[in-house]
C-alpha positions in Angstrom: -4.1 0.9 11.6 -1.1 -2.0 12.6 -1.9 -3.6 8.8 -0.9 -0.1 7.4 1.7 0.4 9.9 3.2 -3.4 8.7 2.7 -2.9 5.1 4.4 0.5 5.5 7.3 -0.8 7.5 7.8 -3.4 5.6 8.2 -1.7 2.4 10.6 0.8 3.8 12.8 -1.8 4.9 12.6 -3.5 1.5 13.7 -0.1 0.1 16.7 0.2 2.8 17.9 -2.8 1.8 17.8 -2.1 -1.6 19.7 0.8 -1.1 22.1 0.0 1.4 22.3 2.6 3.6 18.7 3.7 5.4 20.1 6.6 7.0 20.1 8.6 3.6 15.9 9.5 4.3 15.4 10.9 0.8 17.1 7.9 -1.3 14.9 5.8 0.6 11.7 8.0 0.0 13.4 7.6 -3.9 13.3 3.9 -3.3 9.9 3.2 -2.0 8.2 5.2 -4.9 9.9 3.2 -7.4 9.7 0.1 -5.9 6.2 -1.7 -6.5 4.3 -2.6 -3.4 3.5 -6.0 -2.6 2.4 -7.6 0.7 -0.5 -10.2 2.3 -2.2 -7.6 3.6 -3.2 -4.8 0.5 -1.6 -6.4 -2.2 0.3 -5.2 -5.3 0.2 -1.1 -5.6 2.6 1.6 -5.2 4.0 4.8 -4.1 2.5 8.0 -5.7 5.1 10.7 -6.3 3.0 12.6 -4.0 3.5 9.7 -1.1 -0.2 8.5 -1.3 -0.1 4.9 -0.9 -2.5 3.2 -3.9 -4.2 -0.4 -4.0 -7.0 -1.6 -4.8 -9.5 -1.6 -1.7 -11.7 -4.6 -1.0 -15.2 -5.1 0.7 -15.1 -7.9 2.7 -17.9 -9.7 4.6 -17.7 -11.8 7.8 -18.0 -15.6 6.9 -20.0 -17.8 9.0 -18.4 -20.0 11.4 -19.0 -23.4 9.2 -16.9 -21.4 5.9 -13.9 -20.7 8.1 -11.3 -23.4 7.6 -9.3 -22.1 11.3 -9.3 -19.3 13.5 -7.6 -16.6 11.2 -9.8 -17.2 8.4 -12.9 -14.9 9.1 -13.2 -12.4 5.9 -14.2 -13.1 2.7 -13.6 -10.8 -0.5 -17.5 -9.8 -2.1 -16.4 -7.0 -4.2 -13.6 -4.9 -5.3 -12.5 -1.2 -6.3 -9.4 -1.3 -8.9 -6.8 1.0 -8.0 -7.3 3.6 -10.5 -10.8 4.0 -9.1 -9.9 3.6 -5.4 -8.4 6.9 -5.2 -8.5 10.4 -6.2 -6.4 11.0 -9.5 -2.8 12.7 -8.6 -3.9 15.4 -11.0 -7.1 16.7 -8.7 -4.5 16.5 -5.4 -3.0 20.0 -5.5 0.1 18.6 -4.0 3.3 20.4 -3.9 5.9 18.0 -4.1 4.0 17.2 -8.2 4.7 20.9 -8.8 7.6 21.4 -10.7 9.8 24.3 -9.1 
């Protein structure tokens, strides 16, 4: 939950910034959805127009205590889900902010 909570922070303020004034909510909703993510923790992905957040996901495995190289370093990538797989397609959400009105 705190890596989403970071990522997601820290992608709004990149989108306040870019906008000058993050008071105005909806230019900044504008902002973040057109502005590619890209952090440490999930990587490069973006903003769906219906707000999901997509990335590829990652399995990771513990590594044993003689692969670590210091204390952070305890995961180790052994397989991968590209983005477009990851998630379920924007067309089979049944969102209404896709709808057109």
């Amino acid at each position: 939950m705190q890596a989403g909570i970071y990522s997601a922070v820290l992608h709004y303020l990149k989108a306040a910034e870019k906008i000058g004034s993050p008071e105005d909510a909806r230019a900044a909703v504008r902002a973040m959805k057109q502005t590619p993510t890209d952090d440490v923790l999930f990587g490069k992905g973006a903003i769906r127009e219906d707000g999901r957040k997509i990335h590829p996901m990652y399995l990771l495995q513990v590594k044993a205590p003689a692969e670590s190289t210091d204390e952070w370093d305890v995961f180790k990538i052994v397989g991968s889900i590209p983005v477009e797989n990851a998630f379920r397609p924007l067309s089979e959400g049944g969102c209404d902010l896709t709808r057109n009105n």
